[in-house]
C-alpha positions as CSV (number, residue, x, y, z in Angstrom):
1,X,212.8,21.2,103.0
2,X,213.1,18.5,105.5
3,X,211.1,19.7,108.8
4,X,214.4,18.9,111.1
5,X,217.0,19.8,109.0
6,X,219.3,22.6,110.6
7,X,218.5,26.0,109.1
8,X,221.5,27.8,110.8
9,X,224.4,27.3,112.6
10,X,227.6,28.9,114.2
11,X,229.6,28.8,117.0
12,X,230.7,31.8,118.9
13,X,233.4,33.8,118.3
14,X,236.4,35.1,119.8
15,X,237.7,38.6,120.1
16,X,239.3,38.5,116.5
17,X,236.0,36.8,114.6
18,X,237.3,33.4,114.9
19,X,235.7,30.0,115.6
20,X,237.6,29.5,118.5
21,X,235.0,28.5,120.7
22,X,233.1,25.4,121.9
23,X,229.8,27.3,122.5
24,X,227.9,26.1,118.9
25,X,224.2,27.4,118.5
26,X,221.5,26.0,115.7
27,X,218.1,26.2,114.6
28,X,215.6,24.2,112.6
29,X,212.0,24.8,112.0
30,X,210.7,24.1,115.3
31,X,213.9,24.2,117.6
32,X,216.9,26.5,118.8
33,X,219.9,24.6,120.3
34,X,222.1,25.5,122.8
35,X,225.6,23.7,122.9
36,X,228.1,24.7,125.4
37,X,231.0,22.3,126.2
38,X,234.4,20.0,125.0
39,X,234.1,17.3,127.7
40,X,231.1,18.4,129.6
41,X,228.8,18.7,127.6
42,X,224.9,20.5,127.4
43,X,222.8,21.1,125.5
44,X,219.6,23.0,126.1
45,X,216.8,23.5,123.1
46,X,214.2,26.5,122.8
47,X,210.9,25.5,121.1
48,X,210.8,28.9,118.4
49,X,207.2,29.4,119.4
50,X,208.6,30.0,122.7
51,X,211.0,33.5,121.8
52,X,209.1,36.5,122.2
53,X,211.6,38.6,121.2
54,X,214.8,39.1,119.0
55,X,217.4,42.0,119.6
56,X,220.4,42.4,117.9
57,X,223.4,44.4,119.1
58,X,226.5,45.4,117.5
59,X,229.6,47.2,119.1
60,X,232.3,48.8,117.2
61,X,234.5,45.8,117.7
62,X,231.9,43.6,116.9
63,X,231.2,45.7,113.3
64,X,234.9,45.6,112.5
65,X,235.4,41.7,112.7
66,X,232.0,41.2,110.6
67,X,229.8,40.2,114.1
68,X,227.2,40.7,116.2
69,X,225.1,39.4,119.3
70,X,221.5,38.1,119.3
71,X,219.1,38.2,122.4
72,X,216.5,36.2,122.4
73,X,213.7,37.2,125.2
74,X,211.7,33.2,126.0
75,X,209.0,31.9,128.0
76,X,211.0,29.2,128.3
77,X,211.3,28.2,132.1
78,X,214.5,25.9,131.8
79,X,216.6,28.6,129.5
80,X,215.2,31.6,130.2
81,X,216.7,34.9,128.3
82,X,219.7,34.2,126.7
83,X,222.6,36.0,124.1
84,X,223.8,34.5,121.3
85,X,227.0,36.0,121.1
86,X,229.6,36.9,118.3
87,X,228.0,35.4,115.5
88,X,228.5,36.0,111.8
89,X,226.1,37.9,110.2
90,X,224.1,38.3,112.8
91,X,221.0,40.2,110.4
92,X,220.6,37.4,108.3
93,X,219.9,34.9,111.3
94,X,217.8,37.6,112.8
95,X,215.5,37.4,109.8
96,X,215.7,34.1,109.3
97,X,215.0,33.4,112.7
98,X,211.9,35.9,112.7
99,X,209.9,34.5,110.4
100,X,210.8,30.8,111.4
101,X,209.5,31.9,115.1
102,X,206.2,33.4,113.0
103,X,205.4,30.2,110.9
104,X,206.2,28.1,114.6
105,X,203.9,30.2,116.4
106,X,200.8,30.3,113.7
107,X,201.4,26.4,113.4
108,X,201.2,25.8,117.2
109,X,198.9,27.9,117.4
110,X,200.0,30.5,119.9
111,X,199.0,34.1,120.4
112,X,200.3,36.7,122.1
113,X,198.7,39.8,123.4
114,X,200.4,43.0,125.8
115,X,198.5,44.3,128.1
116,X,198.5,47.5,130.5
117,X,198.2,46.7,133.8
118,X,197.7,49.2,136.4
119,X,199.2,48.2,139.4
120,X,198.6,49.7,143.5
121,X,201.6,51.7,143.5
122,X,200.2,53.8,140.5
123,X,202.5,52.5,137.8
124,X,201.2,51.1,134.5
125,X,203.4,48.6,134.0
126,X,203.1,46.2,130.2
127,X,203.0,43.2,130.7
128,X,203.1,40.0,127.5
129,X,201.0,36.9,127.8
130,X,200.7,33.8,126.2
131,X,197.5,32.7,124.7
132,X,197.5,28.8,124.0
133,X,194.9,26.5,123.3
134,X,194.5,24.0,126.2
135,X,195.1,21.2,123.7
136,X,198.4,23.0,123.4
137,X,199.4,23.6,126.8
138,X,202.0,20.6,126.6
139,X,202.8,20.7,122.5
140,X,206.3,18.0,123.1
141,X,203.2,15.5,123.9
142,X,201.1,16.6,121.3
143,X,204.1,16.2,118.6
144,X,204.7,12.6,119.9
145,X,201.2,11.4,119.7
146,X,201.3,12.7,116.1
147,X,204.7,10.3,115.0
């Protein structure tokens, strides 16, 4: 499989399941894209080895029409947190996702660890760090030194 070739894609959905919508979301091996727009458009893109985490939530509406909302917890400065919201089948690009954000991670080589930090006002609080290589601290230079 060609390392850039879109492994998912939807657009968001309206109340009744539909496509109506001009919010599209996608994901290749190394990327998740962000499309929101008709005129105006943007686009913002996730590096996969940047999601920490994947929820997925499903209301009753949501399990009638056949969707569901995924949020997706980044390190990403730019993005931040963000929902992708009333997708179809939203388990399938859960899993998908998971294990694309996995390979990512062990191919760019990042580690994460939680730790309990004990803070002044008594609290234990977890916290989640990155651990990159300092070769890796700016990967989008590393993968154009590579082409």
């Amino acid at each position: 499989m060609e390392e850039n070739e879109v492994r998912w894609k939807d657009r968001k959905r309206n109340f009744l399941g539909l496509p109506w919508s001009f919010t599209r979301y996608s994901f290749t091996d190394k990327v998740f894209t962000l499309n929101k727009g008709l005129f105006n458009i943007k686009e913002d893109d996730v590096r996969l080895y940047r999601i920490v985490s994947i929820t997925m939530t499903r209301n009753f509406w949501q399990r009638i029409i056949g969707c569901g909302t995924i949020h997706l917890d980044t390190t990403d400065k730019a993005l931040g947190n963000f929902d992708v919201k009333n997708i179809k089948n939203p388990s399938e690009m859960k899993n998908t996702l998971s294990e694309l954000i996995e390979t990512s991670r062990k191919n760019n080589r990042v580690y994460a660890r939680e730790d309990m930090v004990s803070h002044p006002d008594g609290e234990n609080h977890d916290h989640f760090h990155e651990d990159m290589p300092e070769d890796m601290e700016h990967p989008e230079a590393v993968d154009q030194e590579m082409m």
